[in-house]
CHARMM-style PDB file with segment names, atoms N, HN, CA, C and O in Angstrom:
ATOM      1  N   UNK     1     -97.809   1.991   4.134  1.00  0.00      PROA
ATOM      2  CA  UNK     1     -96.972   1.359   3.144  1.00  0.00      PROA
ATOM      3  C   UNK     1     -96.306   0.132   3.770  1.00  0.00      PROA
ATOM      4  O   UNK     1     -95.758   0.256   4.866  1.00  0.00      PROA
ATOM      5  N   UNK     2     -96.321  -0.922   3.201  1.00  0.00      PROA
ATOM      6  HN  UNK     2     -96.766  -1.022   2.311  1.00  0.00      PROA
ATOM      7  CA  UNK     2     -95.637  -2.173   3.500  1.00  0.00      PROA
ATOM      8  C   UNK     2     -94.611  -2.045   3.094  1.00  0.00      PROA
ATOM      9  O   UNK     2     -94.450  -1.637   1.944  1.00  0.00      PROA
ATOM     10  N   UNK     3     -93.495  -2.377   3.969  1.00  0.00      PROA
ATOM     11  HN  UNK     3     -93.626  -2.709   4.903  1.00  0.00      PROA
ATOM     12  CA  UNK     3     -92.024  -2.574   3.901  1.00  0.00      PROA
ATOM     13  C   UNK     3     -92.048  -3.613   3.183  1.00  0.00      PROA
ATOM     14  O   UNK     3     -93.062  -4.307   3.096  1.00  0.00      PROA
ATOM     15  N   UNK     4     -90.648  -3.950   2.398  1.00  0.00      PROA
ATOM     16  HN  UNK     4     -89.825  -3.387   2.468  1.00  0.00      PROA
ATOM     17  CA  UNK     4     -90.123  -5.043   1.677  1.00  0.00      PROA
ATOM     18  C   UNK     4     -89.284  -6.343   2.818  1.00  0.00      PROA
ATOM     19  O   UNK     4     -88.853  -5.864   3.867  1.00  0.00      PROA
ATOM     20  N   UNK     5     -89.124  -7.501   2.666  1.00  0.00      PROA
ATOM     21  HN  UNK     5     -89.474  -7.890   1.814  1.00  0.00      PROA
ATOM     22  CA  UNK     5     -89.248  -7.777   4.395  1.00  0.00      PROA
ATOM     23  C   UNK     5     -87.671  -8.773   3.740  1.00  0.00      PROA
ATOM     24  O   UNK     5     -87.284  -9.661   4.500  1.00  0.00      PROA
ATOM     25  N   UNK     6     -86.971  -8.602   2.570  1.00  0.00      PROA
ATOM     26  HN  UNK     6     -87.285  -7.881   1.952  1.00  0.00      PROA
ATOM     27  CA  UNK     6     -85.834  -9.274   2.171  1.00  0.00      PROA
ATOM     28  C   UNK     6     -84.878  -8.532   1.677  1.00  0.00      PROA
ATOM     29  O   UNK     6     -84.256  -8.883   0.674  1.00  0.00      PROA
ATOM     30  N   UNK     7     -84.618  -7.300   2.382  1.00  0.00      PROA
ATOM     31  HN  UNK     7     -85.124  -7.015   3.196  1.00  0.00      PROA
ATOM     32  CA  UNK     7     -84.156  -6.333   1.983  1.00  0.00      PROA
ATOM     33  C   UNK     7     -82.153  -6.149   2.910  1.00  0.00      PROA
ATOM     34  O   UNK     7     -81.857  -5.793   4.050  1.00  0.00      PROA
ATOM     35  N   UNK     8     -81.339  -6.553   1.831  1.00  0.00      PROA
ATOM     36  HN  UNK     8     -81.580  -6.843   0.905  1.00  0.00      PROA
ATOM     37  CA  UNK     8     -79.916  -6.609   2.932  1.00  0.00      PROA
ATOM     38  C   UNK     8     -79.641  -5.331   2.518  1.00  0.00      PROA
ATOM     39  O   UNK     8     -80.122  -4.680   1.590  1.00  0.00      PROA
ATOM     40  N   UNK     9     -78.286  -4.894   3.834  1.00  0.00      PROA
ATOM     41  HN  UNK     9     -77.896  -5.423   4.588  1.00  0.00      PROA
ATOM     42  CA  UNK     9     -77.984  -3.749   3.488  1.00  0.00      PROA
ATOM     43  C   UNK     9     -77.167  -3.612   2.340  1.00  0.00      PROA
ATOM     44  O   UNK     9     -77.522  -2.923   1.384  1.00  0.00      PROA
ATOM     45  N   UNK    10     -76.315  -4.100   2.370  1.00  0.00      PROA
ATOM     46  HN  UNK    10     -76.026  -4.660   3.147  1.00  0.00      PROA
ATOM     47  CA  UNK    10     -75.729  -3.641   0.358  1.00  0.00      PROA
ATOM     48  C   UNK    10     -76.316  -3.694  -0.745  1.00  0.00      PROA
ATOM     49  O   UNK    10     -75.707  -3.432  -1.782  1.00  0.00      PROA
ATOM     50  N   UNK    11     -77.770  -4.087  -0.739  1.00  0.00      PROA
ATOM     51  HN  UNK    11     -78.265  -4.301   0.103  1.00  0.00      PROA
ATOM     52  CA  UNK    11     -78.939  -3.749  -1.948  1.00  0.00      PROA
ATOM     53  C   UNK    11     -79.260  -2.405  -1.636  1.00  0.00      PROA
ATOM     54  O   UNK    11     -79.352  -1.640  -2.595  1.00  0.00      PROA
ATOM     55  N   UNK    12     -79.507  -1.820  -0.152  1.00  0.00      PROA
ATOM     56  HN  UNK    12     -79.432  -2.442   0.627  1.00  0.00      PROA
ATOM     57  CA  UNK    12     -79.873  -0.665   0.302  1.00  0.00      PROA
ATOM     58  C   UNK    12     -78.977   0.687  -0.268  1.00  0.00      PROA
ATOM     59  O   UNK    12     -79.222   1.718  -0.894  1.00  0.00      PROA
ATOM     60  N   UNK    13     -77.651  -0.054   0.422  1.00  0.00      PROA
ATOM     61  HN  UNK    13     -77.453  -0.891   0.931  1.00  0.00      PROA
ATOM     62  CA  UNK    13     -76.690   0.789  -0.244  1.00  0.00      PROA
ATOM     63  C   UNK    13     -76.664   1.249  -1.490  1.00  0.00      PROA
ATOM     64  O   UNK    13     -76.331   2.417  -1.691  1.00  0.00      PROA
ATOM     65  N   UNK    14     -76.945   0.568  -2.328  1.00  0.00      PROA
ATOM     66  HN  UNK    14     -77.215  -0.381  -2.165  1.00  0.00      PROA
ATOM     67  CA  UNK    14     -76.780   0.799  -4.266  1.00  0.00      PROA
ATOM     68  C   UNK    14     -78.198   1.322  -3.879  1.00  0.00      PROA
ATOM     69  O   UNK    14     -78.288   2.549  -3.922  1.00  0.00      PROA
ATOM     70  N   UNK    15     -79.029   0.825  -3.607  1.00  0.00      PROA
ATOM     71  HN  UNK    15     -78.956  -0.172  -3.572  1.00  0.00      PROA
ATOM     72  CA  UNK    15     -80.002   1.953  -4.330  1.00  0.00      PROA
ATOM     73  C   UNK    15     -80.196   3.498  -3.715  1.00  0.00      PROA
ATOM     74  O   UNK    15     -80.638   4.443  -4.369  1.00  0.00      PROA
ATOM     75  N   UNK    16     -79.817   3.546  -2.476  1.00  0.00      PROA
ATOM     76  HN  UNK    16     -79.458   2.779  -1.944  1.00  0.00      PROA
ATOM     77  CA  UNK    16     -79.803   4.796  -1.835  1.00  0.00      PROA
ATOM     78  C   UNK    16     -78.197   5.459  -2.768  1.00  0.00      PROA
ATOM     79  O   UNK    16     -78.325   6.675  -2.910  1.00  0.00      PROA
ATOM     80  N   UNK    17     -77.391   5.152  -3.127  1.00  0.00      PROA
ATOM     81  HN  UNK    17     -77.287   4.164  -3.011  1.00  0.00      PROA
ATOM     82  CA  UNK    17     -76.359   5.475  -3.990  1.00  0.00      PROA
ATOM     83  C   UNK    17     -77.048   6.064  -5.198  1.00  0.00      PROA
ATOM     84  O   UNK    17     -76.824   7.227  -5.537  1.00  0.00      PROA
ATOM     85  N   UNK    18     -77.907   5.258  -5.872  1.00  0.00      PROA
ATOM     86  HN  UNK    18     -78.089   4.314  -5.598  1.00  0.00      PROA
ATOM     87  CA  UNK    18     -78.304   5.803  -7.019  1.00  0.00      PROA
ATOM     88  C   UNK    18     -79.365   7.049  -6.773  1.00  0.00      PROA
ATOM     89  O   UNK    18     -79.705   7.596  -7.823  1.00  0.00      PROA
ATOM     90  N   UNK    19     -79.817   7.470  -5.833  1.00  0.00      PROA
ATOM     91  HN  UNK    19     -79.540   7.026  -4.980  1.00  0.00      PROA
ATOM     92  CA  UNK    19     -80.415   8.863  -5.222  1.00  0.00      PROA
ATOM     93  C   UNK    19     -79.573  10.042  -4.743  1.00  0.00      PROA
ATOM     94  O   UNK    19     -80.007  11.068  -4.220  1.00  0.00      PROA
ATOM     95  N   UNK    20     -78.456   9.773  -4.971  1.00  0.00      PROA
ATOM     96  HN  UNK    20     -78.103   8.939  -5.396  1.00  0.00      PROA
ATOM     97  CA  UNK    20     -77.529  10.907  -4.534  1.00  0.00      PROA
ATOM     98  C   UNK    20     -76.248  10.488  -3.272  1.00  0.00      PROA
ATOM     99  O   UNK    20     -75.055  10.783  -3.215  1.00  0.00      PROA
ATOM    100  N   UNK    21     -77.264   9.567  -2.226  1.00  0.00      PROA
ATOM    101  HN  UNK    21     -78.234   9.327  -2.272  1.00  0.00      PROA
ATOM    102  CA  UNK    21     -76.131   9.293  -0.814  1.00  0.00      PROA
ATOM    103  C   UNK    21     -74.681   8.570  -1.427  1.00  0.00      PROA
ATOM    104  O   UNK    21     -74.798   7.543  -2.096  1.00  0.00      PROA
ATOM    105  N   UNK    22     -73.679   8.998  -1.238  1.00  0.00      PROA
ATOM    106  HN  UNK    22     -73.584   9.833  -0.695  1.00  0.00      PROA
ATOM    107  CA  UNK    22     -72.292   8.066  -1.109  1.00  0.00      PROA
ATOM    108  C   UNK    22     -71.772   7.981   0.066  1.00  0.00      PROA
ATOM    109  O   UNK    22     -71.849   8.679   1.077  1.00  0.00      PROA
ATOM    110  N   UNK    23     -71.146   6.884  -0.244  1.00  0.00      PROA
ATOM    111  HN  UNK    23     -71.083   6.316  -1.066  1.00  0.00      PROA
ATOM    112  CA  UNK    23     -70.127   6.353   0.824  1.00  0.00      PROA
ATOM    113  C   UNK    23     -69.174   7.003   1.936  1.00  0.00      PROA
ATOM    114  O   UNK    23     -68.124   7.039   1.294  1.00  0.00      PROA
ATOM    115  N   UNK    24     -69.021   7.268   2.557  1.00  0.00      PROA
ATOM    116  HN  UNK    24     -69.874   7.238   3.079  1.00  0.00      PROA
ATOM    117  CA  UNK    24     -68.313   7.850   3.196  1.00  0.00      PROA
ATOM    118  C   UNK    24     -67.165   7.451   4.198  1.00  0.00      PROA
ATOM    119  O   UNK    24     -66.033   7.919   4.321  1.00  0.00      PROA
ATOM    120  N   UNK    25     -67.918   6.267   4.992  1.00  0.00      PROA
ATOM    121  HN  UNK    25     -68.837   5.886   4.892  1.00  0.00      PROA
ATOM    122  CA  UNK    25     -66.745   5.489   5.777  1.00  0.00      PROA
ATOM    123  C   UNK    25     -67.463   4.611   6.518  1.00  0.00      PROA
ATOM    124  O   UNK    25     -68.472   4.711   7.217  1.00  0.00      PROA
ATOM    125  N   UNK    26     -66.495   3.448   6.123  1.00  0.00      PROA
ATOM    126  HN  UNK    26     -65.676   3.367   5.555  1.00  0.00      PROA
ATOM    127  CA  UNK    26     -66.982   2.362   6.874  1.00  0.00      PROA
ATOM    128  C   UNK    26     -66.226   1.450   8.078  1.00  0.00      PROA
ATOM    129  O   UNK    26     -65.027   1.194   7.960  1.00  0.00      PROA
ATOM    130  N   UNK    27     -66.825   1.082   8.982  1.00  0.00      PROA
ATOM    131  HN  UNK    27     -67.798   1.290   9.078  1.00  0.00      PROA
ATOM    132  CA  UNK    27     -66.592   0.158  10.180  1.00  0.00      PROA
ATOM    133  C   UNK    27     -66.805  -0.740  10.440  1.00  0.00      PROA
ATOM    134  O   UNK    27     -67.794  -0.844  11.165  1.00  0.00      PROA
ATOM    135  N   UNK    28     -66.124  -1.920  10.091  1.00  0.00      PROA
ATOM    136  HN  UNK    28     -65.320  -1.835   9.503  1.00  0.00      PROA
ATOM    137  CA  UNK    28     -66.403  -3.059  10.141  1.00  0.00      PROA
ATOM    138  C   UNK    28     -68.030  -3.317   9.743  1.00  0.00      PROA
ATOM    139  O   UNK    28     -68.107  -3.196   8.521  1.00  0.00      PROA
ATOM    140  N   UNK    29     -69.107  -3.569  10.208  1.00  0.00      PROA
ATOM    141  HN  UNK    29     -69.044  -3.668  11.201  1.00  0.00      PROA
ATOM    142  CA  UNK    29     -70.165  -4.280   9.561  1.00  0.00      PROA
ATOM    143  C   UNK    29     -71.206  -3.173   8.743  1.00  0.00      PROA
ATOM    144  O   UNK    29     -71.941  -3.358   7.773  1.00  0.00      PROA
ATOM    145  N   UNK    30     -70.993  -2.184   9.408  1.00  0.00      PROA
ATOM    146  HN  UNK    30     -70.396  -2.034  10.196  1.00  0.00      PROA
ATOM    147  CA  UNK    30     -71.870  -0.225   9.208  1.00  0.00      PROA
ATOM    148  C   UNK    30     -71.021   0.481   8.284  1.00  0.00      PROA
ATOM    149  O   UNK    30     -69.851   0.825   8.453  1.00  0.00      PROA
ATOM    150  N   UNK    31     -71.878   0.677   7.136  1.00  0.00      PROA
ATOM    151  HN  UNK    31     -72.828   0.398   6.999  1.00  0.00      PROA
ATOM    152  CA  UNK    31     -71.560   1.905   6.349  1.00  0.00      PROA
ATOM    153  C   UNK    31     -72.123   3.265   6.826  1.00  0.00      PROA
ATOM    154  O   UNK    31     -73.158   3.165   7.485  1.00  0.00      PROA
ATOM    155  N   UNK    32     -71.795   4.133   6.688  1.00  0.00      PROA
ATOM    156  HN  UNK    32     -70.954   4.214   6.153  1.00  0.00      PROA
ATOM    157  CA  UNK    32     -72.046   5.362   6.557  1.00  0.00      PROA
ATOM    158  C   UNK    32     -72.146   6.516   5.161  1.00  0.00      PROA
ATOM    159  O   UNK    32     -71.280   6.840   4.348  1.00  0.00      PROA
ATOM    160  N   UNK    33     -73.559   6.937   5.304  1.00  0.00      PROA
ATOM    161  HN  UNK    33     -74.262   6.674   5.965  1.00  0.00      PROA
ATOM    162  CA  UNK    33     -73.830   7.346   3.684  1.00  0.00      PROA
ATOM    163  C   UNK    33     -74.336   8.772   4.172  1.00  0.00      PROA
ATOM    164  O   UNK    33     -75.165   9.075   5.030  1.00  0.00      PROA
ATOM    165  N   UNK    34     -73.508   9.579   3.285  1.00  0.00      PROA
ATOM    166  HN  UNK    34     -72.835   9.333   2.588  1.00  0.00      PROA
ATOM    167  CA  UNK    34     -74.153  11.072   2.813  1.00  0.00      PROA
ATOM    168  C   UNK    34     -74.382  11.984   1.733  1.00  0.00      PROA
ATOM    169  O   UNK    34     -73.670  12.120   0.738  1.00  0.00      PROA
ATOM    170  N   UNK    35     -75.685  12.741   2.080  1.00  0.00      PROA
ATOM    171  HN  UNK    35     -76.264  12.630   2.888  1.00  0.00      PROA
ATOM    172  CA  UNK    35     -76.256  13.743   1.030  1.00  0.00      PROA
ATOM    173  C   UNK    35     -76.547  15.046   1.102  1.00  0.00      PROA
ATOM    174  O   UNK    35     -76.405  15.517   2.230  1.00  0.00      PROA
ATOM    175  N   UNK    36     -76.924  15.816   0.233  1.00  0.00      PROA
ATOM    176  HN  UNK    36     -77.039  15.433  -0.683  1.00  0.00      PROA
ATOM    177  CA  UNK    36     -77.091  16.974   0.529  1.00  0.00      PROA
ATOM    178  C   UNK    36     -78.208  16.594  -0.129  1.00  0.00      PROA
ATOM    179  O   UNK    36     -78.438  15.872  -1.099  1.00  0.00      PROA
ATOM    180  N   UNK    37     -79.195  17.593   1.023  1.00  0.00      PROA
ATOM    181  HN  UNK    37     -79.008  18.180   1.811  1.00  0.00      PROA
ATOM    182  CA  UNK    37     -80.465  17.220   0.178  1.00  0.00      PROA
ATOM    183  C   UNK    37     -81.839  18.616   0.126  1.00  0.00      PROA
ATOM    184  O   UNK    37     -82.841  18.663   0.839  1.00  0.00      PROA
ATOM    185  N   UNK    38     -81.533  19.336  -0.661  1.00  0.00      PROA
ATOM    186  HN  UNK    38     -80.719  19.298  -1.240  1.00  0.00      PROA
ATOM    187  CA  UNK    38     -82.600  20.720  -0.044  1.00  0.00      PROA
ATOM    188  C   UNK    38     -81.352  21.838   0.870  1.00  0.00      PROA
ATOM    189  O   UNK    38     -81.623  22.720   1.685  1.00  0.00      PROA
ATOM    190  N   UNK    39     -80.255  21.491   0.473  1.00  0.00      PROA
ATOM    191  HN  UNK    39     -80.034  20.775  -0.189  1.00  0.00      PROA
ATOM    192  CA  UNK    39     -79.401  22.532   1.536  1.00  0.00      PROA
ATOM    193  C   UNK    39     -78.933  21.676   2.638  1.00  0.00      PROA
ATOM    194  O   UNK    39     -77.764  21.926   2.931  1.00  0.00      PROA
ATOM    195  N   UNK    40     -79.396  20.881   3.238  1.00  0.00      PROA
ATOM    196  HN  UNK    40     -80.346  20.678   3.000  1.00  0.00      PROA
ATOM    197  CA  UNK    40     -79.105  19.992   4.284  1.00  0.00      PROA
ATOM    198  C   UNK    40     -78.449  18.727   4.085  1.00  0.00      PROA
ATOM    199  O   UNK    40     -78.795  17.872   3.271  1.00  0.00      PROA
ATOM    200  N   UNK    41     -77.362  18.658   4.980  1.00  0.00      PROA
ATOM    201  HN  UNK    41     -77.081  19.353   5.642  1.00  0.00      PROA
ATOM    202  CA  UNK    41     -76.468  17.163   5.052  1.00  0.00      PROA
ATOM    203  C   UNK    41     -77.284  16.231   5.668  1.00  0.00      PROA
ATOM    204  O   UNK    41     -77.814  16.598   6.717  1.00  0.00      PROA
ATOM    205  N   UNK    42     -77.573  14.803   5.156  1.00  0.00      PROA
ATOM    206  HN  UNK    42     -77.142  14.505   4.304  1.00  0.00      PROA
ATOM    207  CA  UNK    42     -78.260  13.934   5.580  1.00  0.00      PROA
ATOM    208  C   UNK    42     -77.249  12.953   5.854  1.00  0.00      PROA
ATOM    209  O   UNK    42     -76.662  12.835   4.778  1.00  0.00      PROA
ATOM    210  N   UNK    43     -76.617  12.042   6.839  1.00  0.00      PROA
ATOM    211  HN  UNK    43     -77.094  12.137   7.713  1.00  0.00      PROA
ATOM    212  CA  UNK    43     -76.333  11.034   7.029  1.00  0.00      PROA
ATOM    213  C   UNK    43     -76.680   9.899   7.907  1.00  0.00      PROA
ATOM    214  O   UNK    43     -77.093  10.026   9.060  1.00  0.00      PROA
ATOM    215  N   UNK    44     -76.451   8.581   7.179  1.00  0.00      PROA
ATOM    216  HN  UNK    44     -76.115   8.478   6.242  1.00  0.00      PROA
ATOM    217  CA  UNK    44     -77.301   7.152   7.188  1.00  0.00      PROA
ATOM    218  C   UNK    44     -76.147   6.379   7.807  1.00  0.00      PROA
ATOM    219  O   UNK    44     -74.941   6.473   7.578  1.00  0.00      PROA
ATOM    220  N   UNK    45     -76.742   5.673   8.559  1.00  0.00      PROA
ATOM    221  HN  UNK    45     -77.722   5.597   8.745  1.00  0.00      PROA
ATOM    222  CA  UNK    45     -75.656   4.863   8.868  1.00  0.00      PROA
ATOM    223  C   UNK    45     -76.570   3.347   8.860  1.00  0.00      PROA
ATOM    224  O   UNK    45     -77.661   3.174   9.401  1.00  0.00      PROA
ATOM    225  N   UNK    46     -75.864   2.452   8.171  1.00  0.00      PROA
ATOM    226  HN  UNK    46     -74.977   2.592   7.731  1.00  0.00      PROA
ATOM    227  CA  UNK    46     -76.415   0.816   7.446  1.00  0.00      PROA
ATOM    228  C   UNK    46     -75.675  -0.576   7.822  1.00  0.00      PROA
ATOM    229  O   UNK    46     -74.509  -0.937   7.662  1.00  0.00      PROA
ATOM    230  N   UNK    47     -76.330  -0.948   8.148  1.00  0.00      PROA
ATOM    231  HN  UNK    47     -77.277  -0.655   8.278  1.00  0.00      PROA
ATOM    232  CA  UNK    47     -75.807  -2.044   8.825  1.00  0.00      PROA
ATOM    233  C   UNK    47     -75.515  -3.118   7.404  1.00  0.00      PROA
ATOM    234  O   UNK    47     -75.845  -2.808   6.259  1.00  0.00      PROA
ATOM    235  N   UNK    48     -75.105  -3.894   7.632  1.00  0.00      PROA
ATOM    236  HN  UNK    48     -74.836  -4.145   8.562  1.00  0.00      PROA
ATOM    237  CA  UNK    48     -74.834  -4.480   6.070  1.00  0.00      PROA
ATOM    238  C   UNK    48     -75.042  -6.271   6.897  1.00  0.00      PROA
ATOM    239  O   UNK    48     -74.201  -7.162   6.773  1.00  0.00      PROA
ATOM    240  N   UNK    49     -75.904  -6.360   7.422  1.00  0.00      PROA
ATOM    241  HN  UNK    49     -76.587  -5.637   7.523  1.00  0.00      PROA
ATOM    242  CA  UNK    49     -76.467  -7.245   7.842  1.00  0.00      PROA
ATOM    243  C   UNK    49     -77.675  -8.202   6.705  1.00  0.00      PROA
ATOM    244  O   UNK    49     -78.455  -7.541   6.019  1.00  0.00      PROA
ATOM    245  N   UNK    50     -77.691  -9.695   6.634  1.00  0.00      PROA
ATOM    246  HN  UNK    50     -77.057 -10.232   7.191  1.00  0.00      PROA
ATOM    247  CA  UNK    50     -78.861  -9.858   5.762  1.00  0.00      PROA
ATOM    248  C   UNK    50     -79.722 -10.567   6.386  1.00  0.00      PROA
ATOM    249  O   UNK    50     -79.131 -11.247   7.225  1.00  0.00      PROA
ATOM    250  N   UNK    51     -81.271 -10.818   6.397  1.00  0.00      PROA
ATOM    251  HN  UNK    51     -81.751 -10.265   5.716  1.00  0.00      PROA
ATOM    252  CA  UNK    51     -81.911  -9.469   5.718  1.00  0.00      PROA
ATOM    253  C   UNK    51     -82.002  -8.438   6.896  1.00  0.00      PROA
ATOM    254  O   UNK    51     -81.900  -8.939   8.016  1.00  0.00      PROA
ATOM    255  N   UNK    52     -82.216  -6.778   6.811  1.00  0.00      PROA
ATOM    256  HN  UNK    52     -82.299  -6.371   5.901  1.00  0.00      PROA
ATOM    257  CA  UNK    52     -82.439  -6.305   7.737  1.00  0.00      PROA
ATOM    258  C   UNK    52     -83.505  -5.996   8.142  1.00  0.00      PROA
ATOM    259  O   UNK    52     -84.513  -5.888   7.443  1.00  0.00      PROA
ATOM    260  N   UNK    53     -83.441  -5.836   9.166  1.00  0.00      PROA
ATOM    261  HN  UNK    53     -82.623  -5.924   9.734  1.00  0.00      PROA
ATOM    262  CA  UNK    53     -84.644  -6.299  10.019  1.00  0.00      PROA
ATOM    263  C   UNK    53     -85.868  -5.295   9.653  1.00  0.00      PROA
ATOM    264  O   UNK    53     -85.343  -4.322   9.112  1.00  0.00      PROA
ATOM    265  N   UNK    54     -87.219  -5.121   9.715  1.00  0.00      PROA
ATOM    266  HN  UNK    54     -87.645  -5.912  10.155  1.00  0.00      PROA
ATOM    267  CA  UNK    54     -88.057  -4.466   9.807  1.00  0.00      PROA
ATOM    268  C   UNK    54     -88.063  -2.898  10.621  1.00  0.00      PROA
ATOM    269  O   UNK    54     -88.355  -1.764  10.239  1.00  0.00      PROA
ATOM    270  N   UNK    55     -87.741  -3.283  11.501  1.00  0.00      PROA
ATOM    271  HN  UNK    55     -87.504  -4.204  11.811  1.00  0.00      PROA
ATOM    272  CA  UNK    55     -87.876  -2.037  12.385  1.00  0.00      PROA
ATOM    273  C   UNK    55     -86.447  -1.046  11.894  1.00  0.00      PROA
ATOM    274  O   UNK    55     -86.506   0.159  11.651  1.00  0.00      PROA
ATOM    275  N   UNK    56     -85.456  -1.723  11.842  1.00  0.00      PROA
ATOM    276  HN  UNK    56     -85.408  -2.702  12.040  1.00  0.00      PROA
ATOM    277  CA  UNK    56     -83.914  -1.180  10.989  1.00  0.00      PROA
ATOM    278  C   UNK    56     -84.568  -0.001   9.850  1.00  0.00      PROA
ATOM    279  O   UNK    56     -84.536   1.226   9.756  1.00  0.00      PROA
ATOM    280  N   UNK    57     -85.038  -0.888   9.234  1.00  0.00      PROA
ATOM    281  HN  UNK    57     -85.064  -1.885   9.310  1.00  0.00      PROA
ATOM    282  CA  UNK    57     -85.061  -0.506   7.482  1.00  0.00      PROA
ATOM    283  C   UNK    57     -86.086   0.722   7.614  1.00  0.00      PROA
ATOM    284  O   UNK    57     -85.960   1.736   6.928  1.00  0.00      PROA
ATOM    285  N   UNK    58     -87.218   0.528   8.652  1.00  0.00      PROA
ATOM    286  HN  UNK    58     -87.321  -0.296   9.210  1.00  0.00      PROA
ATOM    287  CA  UNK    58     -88.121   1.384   8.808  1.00  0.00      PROA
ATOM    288  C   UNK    58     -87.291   2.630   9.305  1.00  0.00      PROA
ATOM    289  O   UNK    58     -87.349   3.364   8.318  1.00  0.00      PROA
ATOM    290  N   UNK    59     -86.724   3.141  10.037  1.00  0.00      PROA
ATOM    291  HN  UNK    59     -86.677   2.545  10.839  1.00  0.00      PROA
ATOM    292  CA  UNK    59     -85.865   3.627  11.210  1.00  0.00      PROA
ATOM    293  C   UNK    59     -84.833   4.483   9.545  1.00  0.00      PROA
ATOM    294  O   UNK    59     -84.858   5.689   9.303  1.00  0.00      PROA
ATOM    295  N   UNK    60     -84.261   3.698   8.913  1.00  0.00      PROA
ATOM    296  HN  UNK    60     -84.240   2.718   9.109  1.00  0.00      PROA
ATOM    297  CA  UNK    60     -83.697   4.659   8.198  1.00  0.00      PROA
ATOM    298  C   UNK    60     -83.668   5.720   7.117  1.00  0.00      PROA
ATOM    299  O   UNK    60     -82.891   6.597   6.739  1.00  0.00      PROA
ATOM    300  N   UNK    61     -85.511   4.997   6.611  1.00  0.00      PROA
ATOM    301  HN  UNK    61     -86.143   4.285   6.918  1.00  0.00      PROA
ATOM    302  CA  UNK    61     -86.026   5.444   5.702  1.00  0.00      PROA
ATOM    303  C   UNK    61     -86.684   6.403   6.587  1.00  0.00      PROA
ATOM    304  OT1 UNK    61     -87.455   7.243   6.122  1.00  0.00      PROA
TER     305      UNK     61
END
């Protein structure tokens, strides 16, 4: 699968939002997002950098 290669993190954010992850806490440039997903806590941590990088975006998905 080909990655999307114009992808910033606060587009990431809303759409991983609209799958269940919220917000949780943020640090200066990194959000932090969690879910329950199948019984299990999943948390993301997103750089809110634009665009992010390939290997990033790969890495969190």
């Amino acid at each position: 699968m080909k990655l999307p290669r114009n992808v910033n993190g606060e587009e990431l954010v809303k759409r991983l939002s609209s799958k269940g992850y919220t917000p949780v806490h943020q640090t200066g440039s990194h959000v932090k997002l969690k879910a329950i997903i199948d019984g299990k806590t999943h948390t993301i941590t997103i750089p809110l950098h634009k665009p992010l990088r390939v290997g990033t975006f790969h890495q969190i998905l």
